[in-house]
GUTORDO-93930 format. One record per residue: residue in one letter; x, y, z of N, C-alpha, C, CB in turn. Coordinates in steps of 0.05 Angstrom, whole numbers, plus 5000, padded with zeros to 4 digits. Atoms other than C-alpha are relative to their C-alpha. Last residue first. Glycine has a CB too. Layout:
! residues N
aXYZXYZXYZXYZ;...
! end
This chain:
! residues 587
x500250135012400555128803497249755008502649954998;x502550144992403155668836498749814978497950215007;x500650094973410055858836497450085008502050095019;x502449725002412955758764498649975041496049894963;x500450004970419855508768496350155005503150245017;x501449754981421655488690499749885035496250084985;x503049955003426854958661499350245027498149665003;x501249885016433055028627497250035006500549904980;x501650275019436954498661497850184972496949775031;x498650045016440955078698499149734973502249965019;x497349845016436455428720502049884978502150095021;x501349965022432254818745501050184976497850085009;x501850235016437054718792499250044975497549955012;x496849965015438855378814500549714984503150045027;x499649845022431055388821502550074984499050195007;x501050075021430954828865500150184974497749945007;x498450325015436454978908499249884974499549725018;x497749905015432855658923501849804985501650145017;x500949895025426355258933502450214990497050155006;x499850195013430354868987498850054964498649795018;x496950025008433355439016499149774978502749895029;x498549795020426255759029502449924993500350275010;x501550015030423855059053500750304979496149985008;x500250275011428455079114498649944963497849845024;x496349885013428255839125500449724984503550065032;x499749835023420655689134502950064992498650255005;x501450105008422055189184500150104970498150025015;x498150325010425855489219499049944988500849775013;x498349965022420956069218502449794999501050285002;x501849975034415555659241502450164988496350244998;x500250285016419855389298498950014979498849795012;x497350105003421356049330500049774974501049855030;x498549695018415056329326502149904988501450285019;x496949904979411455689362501350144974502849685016;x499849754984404155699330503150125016497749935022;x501750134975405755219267499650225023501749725015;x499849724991407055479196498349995040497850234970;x497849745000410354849168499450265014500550104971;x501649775001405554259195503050234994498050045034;x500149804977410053679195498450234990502850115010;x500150124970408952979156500250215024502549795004;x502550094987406453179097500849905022498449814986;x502249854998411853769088496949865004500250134977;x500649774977417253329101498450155000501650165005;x500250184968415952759051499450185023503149845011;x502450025001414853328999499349795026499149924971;x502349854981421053559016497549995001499950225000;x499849944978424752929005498550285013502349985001;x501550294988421852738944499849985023501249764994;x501849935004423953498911498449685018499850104967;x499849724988431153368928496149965016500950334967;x499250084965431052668907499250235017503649955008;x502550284990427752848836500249985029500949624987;x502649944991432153428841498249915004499350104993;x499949954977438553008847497350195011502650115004;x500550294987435952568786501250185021501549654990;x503750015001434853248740499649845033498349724964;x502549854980441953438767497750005002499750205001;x499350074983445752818743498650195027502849984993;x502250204994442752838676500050055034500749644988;x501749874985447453438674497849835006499350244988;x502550174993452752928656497850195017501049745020;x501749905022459753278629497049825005501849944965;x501450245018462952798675497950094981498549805018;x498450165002466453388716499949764979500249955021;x498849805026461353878699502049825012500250414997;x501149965024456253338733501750114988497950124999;x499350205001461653178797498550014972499649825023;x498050035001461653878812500949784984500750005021;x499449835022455154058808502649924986500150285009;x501950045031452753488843501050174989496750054996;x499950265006457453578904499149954971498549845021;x497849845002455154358911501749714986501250175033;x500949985034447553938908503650124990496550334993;x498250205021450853568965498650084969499649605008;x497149985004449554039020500949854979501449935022;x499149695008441454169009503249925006498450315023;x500050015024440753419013501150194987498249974994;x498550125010443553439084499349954961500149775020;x498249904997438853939102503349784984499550075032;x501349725010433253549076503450145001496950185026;x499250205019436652889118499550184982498649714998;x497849984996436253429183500649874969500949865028;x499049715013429553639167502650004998499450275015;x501749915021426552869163501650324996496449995010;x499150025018430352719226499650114963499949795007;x501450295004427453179271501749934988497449954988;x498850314989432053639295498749784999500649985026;x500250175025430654409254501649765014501650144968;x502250234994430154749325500049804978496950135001;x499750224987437454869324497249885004501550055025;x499650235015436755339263500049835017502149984984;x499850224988433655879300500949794993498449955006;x502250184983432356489250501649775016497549844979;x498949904965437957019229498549695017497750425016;x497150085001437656759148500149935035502450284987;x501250264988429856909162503249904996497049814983;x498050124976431157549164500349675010498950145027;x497649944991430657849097500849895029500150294998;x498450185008424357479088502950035002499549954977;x497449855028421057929126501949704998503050395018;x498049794987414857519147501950134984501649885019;x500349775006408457349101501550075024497250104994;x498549964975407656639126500550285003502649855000;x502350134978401856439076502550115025499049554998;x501749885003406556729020497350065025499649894978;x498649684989412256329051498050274993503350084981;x499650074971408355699049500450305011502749775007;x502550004991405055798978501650095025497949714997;x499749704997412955918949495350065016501350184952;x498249804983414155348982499350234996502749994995;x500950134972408454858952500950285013501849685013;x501849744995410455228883499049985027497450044980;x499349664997417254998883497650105015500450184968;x499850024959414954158914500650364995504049725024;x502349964982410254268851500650015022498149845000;x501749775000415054458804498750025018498550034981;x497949874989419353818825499450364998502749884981;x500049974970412953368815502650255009500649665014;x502049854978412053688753500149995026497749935000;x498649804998418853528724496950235014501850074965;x497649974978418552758749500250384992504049734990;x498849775011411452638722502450205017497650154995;x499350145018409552058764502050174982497849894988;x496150044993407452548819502249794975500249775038;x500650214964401452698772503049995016499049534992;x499049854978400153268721499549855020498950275005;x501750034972400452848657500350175023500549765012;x503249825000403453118591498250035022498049874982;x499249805001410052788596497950255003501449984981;x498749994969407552158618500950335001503249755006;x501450064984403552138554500450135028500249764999;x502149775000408952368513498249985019498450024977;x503150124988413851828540498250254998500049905037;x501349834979420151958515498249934991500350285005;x502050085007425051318504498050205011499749755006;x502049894977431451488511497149954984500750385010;x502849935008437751138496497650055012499249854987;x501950274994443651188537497350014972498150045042;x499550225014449551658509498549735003502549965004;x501350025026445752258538501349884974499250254995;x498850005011445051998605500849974965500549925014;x498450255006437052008618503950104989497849824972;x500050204978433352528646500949644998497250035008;x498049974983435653098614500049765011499850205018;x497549955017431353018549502149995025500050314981;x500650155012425352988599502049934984498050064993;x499450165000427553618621499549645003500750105006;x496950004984428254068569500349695014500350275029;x497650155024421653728533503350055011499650194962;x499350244999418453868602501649834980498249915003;x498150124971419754498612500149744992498650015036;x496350024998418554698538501449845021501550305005;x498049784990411454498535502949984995499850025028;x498750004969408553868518500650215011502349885004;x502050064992404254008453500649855030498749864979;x502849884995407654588426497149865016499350054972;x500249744981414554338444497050125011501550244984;x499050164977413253648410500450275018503049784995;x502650124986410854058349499249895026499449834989;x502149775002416954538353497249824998500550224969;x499649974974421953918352498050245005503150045007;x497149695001418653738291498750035028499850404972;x501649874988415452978280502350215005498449875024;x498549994973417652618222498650265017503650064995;x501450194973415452388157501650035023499949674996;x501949724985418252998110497649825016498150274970;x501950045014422652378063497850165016499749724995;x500450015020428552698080497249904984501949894997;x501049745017427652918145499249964974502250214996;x499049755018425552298172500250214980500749984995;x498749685000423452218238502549974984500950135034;x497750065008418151638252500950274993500149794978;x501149825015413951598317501450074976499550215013;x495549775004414251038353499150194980504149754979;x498650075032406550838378502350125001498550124973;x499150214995404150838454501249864968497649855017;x502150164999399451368450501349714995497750084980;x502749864998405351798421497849785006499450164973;x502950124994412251548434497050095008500349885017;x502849894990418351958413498249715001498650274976;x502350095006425351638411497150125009500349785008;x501250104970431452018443497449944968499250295040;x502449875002437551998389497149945017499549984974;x501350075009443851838434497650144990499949855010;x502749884982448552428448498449724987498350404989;x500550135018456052318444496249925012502749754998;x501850104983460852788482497049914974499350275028;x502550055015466652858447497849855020500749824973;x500850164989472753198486497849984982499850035026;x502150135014478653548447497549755016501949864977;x500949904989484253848492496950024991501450185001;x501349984968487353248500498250205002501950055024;x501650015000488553308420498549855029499949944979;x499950264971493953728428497349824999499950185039;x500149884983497053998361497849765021499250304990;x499149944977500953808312498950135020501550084997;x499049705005497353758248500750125029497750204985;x498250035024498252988247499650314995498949764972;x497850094990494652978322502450154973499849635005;x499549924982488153278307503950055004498249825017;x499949745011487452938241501350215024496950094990;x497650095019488252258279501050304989498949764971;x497550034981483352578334501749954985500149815022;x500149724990478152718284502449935020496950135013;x498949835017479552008254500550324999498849954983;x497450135003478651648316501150154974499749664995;x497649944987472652108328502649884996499749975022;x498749735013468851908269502650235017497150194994;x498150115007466451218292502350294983498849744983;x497450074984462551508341501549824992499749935024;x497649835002458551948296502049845014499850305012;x498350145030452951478297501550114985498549924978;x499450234996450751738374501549824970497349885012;x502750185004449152418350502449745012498149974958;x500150145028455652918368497049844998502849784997;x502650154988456453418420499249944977497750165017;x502350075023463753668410497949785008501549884972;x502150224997467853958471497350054974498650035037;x501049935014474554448464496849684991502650114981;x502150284993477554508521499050114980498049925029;x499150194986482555078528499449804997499750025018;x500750224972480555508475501649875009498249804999;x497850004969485855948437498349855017500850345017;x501049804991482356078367500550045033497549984991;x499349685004487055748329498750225015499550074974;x496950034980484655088365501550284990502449664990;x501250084970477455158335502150065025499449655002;x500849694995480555418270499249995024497850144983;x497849805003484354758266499050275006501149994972;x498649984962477754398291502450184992501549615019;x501349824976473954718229502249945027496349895007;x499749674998478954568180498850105023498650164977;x498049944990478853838201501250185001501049924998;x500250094974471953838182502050005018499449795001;x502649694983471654218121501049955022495749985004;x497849794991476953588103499750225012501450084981;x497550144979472753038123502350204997501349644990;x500849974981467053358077501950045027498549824999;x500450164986471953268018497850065031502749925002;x498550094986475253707973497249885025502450235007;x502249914973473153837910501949895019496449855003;x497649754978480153737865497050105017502450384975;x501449765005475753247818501750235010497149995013;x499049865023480452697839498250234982500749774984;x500850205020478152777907501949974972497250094992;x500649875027481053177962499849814979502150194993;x500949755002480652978029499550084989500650135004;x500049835028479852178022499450325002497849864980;x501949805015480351778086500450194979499050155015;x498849645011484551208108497850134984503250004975;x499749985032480850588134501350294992496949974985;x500050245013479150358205501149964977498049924998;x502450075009482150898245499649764989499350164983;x503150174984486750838300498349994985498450135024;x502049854973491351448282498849765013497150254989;x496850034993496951078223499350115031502650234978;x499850274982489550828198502450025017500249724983;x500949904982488151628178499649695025497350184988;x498850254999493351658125498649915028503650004998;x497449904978490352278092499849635015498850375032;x501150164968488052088027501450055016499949695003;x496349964976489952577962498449895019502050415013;x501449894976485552377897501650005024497549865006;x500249865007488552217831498750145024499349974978;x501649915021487651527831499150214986498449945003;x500750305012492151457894497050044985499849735029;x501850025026495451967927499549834991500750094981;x500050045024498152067994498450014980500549864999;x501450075017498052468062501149724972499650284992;x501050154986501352498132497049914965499150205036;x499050285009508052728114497549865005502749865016;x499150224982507453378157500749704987497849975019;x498349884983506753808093501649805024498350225013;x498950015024501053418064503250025009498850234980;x499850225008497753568124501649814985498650014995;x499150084982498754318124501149635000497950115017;x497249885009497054308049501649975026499950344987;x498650235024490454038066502949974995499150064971;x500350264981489254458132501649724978495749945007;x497950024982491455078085501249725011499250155021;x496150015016487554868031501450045012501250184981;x499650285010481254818074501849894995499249954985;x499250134974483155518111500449694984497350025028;x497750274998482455818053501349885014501649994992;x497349914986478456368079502649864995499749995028;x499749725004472156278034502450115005498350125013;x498649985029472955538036500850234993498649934979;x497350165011473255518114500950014967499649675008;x497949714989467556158113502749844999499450165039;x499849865018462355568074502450195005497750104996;x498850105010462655258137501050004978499449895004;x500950025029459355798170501549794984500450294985;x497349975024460555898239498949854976503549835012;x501850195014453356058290503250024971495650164991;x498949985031457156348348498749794983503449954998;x498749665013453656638415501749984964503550135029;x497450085016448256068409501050265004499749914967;x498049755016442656148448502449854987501550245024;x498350105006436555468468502450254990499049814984;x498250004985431255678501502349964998499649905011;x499650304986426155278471502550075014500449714977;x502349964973424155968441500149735010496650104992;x500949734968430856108417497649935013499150374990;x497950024986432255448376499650115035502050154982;x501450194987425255438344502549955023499049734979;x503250004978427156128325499149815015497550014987;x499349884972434855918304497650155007502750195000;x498150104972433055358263500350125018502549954997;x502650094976427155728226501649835024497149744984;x500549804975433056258205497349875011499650364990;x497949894975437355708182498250245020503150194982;x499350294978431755338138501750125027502449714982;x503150094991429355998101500649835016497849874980;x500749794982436956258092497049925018499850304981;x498150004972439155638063498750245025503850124989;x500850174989433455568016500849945026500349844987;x502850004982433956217993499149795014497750064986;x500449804972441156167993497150035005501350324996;x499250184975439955527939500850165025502549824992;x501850174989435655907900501049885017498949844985;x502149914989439356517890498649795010498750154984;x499049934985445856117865498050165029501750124985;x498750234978442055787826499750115021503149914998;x503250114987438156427793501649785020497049804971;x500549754970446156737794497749845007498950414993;x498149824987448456117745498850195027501150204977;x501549864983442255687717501450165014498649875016;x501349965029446655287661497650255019498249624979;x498649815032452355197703498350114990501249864973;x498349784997449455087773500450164979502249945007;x501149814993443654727751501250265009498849915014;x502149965020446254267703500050295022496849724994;x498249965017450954017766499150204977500949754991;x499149834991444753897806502750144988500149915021;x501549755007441553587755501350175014497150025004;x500649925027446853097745498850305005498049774984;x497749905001448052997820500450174977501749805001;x500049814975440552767827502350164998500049855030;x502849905008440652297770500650295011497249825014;x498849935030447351977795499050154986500349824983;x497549824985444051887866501150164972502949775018;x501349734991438151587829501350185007498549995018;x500149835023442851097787498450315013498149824971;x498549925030446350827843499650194985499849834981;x499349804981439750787886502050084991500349935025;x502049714986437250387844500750255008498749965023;x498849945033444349937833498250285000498849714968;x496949845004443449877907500050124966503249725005;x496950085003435849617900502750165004500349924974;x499049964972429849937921503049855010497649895019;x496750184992426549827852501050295024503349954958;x500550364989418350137852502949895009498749764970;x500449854970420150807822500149865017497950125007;x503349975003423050507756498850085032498549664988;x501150244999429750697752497149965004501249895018;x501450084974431151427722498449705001497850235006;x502650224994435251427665499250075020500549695003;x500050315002442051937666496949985000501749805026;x500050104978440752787653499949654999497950135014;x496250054995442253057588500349775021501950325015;x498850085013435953527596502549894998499750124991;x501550294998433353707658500249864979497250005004;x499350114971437954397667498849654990497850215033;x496550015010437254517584499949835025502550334998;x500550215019428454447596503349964999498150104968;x501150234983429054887665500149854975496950025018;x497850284998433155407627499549785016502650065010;x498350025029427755907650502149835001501350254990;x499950215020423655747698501249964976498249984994;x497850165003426856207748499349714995501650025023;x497549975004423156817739502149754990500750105022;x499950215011416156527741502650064980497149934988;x502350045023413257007790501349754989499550294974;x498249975019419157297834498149974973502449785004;x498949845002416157437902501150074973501349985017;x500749764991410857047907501250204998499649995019;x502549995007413256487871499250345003498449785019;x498349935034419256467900498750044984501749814985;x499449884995414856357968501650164982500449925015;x502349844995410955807939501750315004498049885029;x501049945030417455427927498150304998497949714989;x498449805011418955578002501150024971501850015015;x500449834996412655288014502150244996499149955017;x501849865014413854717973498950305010498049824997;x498449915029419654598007498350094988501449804980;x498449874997416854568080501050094970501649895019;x502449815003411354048062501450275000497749975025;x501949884979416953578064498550244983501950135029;x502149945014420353208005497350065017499749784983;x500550024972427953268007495950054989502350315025;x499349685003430952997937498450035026498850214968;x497449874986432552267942499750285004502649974984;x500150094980425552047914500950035024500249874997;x498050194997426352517856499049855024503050135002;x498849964972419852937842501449765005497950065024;x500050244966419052727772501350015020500849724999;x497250215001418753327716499449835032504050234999;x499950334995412853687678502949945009499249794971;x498150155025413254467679499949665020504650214994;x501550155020405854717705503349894984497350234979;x499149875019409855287745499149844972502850045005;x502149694999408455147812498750114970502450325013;x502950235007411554417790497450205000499449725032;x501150045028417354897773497049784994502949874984;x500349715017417955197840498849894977503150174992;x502049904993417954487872498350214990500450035018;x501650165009423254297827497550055006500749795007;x501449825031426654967845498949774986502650184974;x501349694997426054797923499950034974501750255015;x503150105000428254017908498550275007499349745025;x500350075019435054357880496949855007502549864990;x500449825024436554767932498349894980502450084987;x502949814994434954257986499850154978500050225026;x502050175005440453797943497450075014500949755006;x501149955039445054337935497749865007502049834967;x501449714997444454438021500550004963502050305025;x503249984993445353658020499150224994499149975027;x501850145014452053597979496550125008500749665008;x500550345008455854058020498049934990499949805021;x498050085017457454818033500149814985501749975010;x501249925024452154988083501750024974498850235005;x499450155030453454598138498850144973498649705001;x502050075018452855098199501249894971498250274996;x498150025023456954958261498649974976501949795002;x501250145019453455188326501049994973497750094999;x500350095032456855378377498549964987500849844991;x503050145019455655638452500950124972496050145012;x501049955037462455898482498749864990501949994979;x501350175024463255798561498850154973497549845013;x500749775031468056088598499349894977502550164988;x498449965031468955578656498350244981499949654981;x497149905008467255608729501750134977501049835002;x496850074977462655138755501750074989501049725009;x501550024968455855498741502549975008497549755011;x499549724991458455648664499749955029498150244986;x496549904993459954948665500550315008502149964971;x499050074980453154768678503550015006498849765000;x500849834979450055268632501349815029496350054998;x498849675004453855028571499150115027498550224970;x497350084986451554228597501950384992502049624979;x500250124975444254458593502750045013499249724998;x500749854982444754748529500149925024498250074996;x498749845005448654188498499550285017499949994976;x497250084983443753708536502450224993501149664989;x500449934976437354038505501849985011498549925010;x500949775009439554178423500650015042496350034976;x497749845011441853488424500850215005499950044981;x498850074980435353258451502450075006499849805002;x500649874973431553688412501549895017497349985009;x498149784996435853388349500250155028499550184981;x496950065002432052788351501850235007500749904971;x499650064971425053168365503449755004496449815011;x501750234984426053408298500649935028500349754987;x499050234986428854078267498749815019501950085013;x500449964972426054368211501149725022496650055003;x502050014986429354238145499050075017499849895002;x502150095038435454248101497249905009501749654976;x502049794997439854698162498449844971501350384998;x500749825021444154098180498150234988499949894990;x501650135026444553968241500450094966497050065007;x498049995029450054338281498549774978503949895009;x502249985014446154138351500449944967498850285007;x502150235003452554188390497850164979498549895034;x501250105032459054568390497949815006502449814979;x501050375003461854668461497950104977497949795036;x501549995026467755188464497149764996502549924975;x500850215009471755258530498050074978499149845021;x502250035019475955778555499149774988500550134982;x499650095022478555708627498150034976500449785005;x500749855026475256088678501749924972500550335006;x497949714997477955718731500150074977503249995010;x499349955016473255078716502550264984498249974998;x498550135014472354878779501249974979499649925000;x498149975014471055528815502249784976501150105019;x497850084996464555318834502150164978499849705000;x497449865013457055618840503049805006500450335016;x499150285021452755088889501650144970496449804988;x500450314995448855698913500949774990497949954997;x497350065008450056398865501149735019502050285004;x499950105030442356368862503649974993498150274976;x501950025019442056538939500049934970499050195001;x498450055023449056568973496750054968501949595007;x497949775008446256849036501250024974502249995016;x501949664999439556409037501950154999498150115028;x501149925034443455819005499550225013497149834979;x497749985023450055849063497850014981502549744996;x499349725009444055979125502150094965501950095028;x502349815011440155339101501250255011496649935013;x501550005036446754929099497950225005497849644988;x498449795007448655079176499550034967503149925009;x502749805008442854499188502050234993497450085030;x501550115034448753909168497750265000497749575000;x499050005025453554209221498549904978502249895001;x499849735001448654349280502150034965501750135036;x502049794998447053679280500350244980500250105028;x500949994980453953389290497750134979501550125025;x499149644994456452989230497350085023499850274960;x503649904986455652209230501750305001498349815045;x501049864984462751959194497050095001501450164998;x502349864996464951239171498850255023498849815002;x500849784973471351049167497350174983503550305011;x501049715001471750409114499950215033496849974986;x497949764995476649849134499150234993502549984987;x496750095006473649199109501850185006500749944970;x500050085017466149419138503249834998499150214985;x502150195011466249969178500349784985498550124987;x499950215020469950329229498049834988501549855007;x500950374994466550859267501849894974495649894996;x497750205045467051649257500549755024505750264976;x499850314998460851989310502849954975496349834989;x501750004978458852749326501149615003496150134992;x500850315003463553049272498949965030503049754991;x499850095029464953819264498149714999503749944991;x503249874987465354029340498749884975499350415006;x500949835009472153689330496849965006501150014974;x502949994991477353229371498750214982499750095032;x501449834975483453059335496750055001501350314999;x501649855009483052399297499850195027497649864989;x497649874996488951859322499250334996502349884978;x499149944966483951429350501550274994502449725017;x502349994980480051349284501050175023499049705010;x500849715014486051359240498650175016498249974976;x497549854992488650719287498950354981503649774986;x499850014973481950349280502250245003500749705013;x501249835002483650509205498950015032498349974977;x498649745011489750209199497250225004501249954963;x497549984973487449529244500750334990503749714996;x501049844977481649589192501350035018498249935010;x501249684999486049619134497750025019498850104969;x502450014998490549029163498850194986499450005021;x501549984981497449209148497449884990499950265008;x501150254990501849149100499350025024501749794999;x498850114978504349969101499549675016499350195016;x497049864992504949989031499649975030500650374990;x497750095016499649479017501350174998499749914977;x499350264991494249729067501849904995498649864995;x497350084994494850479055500249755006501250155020;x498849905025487850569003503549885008499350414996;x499050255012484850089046501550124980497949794990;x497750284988486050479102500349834983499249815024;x497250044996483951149061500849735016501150265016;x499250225002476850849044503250115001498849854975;x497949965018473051499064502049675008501950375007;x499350324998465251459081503150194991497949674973;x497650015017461452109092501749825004501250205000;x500149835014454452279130502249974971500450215020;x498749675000453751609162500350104978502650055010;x496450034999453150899153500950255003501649874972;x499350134975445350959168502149935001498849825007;x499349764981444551409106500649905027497650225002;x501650034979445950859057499550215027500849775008;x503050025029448251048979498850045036498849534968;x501150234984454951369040497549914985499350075030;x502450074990457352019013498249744995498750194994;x502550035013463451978995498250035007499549844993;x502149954976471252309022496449974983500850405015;x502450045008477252078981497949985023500049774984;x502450034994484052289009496750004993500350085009;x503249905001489652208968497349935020499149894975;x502950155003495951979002497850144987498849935028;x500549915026501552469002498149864995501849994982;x501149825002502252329069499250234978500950045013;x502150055027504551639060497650255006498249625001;x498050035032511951739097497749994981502249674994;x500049765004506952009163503149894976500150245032;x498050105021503451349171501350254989498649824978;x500250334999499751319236500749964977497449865006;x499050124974501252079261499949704993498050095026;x497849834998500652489192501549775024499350365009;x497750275009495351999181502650115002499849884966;x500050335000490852279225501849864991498149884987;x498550034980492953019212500249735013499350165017;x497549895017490652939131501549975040499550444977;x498350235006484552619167502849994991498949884984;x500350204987481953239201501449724994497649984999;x496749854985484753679142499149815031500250525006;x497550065017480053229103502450155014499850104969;x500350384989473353249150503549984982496149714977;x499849974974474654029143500649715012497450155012;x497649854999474954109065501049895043499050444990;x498650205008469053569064503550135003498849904966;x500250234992465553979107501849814999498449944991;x499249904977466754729077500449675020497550255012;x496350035008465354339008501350105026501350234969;x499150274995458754159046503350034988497849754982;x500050055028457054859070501549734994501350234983;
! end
């Protein structure tokens, strides 16, 4: 097993230097795998790490590492390289030992204790619920999932979030284009706002009020729309415009509370409820769970807000100025101090917000990781400021920062927004790619890069298509072993020393560094990191399978063989597992 390897090549060198510099035995040892496979299995730069404490050469220091290396069955070659790298060749028999460690370990394969069950929290997606969600979010939606299942793999106690906005400006402002919609049902004259949300979606859950209620909650529609500022002329696209429309919009919504009381109140949960429960269907069948969906609405409910505020306040970290309380959020790194509570006495988005992490951290995680959009990342400096000024740790706060991935249909951009109901839903893009590939496809770029997905490409069944070809080296295998029809229970036992071409040995060596990949992904929060080792994975056995016959007449050598490709379709599917996608095995 390769951590068995690297554990082994390291107490190997740990006695090396014991003898050729034993005051710098505290040294870290760093052990890599080599971009070039002709430098050997595993590179480590300890000589140049001791050059400048013991001034030396670092190949004179590593010559001397070299020599000083007890003998082991382990390594077959270690060479100086370069400016002072040691480069090891492992024997044989140690890189094919891999295909017994998956076939015994099977789906628990590349598992780690790195996370020692620590609790961790990861919050993503947390759109707003004032629409269906778009292939923007899917990406959001995919990496969060992704990276929850790659920590669960290495270790940690992972808590899937989702943080629902339903408290704020927007979820009035669905409300309020739902009973506009209603009332257009309803033959009453008034001008669908520009600002108000204006998908096909509202009118249906007009329609739907409708159906159930009749023409209940036209009443006080002439008081509500009465009173209200000017509307600019439709045409201006000016600030001032936009000014008065916003102002417009606020109005009615205001109007609508008071003068429309319970009906409101009804309309704007029906809006909430309709949008939240298509979020978490399109959620689930893309695979996606949540164990906690928190209410943001439950911080005002619980007075948490006021607490957080009053906390704040408390520490010395607030003032006043026009009647509104600012927390002091340039004394953190920000750019500008922020406003919790208005002079109205509402309180502030920015304060919800620092309620939630307070409850986040009340709730005893260890790690607590937010999956943000890419134009959030001026908002951490102030989430950390907040963090800090109510005393508590904000090391244990990581933001991982998702660019939005771009659709391309037939070679056009596709546009995606909610508000004006031009945009493509993550549920259309599912329905006309599949899931696997929207998972990963979404994986296959770091998800602070931008991504550019390629419907087309995504749709094709060629090697080009990186999540087919990696299906297709599964179903290859599961053909092989079907066509081989032994007990699979023994193939653990089989021959491993015939596996000596190169081609099965470099295979085998792939199979040891997925344990590597896991590690180094839930370390760098980067599951990208496993699409691009299955690409490799999947590149290399397809190499090996056109170049050797798998079920050949020698006994021995066909089940080697077969054990060989049964480890590699176990690799693949712990793989895919964790990315979210299927394994189907024929194709």
């Amino acid at each position: 097993m390769a951590h068995d390897v690297k554990s082994q090549l390291t107490t190997l060198l740990q006695q090396a230097l014991a003898s050729v510099a034993p005051t710098a035995t505290d040294t870290p040892i760093q052990l890599e795998r080599p971009r070039d496979p002709t430098h050997g299995d595993f590179a480590t730069n300890l000589a140049m790490q001791l050059a400048k404490a013991l001034k030396k050469n670092p190949r004179d220091i590593a010559k001397q590492l070299v020599a000083e290396l007890p003998p082991s069955i382990l390594v077959s070659k270690a060479e100086v390289a370069g400016a002072g790298f040691i480069n090891f060749t492992l024997d044989a028999r140690a890189k094919i030992n891999v295909v017994r460690a998956v076939l015994a370990e099977g789906e628990s394969y590349g598992r780690s204790t790195q996370g020692g069950w620590q609790k961790v929290q990861v919050e993503f997606v947390s759109a707003n619920p004032t629409g269906p969600l778009h292939v923007g979010h899917g990406r959001g939606a995919a990496y969060g999932a992704s990276l929850s299942n790659l920590l669960t793999f290495a270790g940690w106690d992972v808590t899937r979030e989702y943080y629902v906005n339903d408290a704020g400006r927007q979820m009035d402002i669905l409300g309020l284009s739902t009973w506009l919609r209603y009332l257009e049902q309803h033959a009453v004259a008034v001008p669908f706002l520009p600002n108000a949300y204006q998908g096909d979606y509202v009118r249906e859950m007009a329609k739907q009020m409708t159906a159930a209620h009749g023409a209940k909650f036209v009443r006080q529609a002439a008081e509500v729309l009465a009173g209200t500022p000017g509307l600019p002329e439709a045409e201006r696209a000016d600030d001032e415009a936009k000014r008065q429309r916003d102002q417009h919009l606020d109005a009615l919504i205001a109007n609508a509370k008071t003068l429309l009381g319970a009906d409101w109140t009804y309309v704007h949960q029906h809006a909430l409820s309709e949008q939240l429960a298509d979020c978490r269907d399109d959620l689930e069948e893309f695979g996606v769970h949540f164990d906690v969906w928190f209410s943001e609405q439950a911080l005002f409910d619980t007075g948490l807000v006021a607490r957080c505020v009053d906390l704040l306040e408390k520490n010395g970290h607030l003032y006043v100025q026009n009647g509104a309380r600012w927390f002091k959020s340039t004394a953190f790194g920000d750019e500008k101090d922020r406003v919790v509570q208005r002079e109205n006495g509402l309180y502030t988005y920015f304060a919800s917000d620092i309620a939630y992490h307070l409850n986040k951290f009340e709730r005893g995680f260890d790690k607590v990781i937010n999956i943000w959009g890419a134009d959030h990342h001026g908002y951490i400096a102030r989430v950390n400021g907040a963090i800090k000024a109510l005393d508590l740790n904000p090391a244990k706060l990581q933001v991982a920062l998702v660019q939005f991935a771009v659709l391309y249909r037939n070679g056009q951009k596709a546009s995606m927004s909610t508000r004006s109901g031009d945009f493509v839903t993550l549920r259309e893009l599912r329905g006309e790619v599949g899931n696997d590939a929207c998972r990963f496809f979404y994986a296959l770029r770091k998800s602070d890069q931008h991504l550019d997905f390629d419907l087309d490409l995504a749709k094709s069944q060629t090697n080009e298509n990186p999540v087919y070809y990696i299906q297709y080296a599964h179903a290859r295998i599961c053909s092989v072993i079907n066509q081989w029809s032994g007990d699979f229970a023994t193939l653990a036992e089989s021959d491993l020393t015939r596996l000596d071409n190169p081609r099965e040995l470099a295979l085998a060596n792939k199979l040891a560094e997925f344990r590597e990949v896991i590690d180094n992904a839930a370390r760098e929060l980067a599951p990208h990191l496993i699409a691009f080792y299955l690409k490799d994975l999947a590149g290399d056995f397809h190499g090996w399978y056109n170049a050797e016959r798998m079920l050949v007449d020698d006994a021995a050598l066909r089940d080697a063989r077969v054990a060989l490709a049964a480890s590699v379709r176990q690799v693949i599917r712990n793989g895919l597992a964790i990315l979210g996608v299927s394994c189907p095995e024929s194709m």
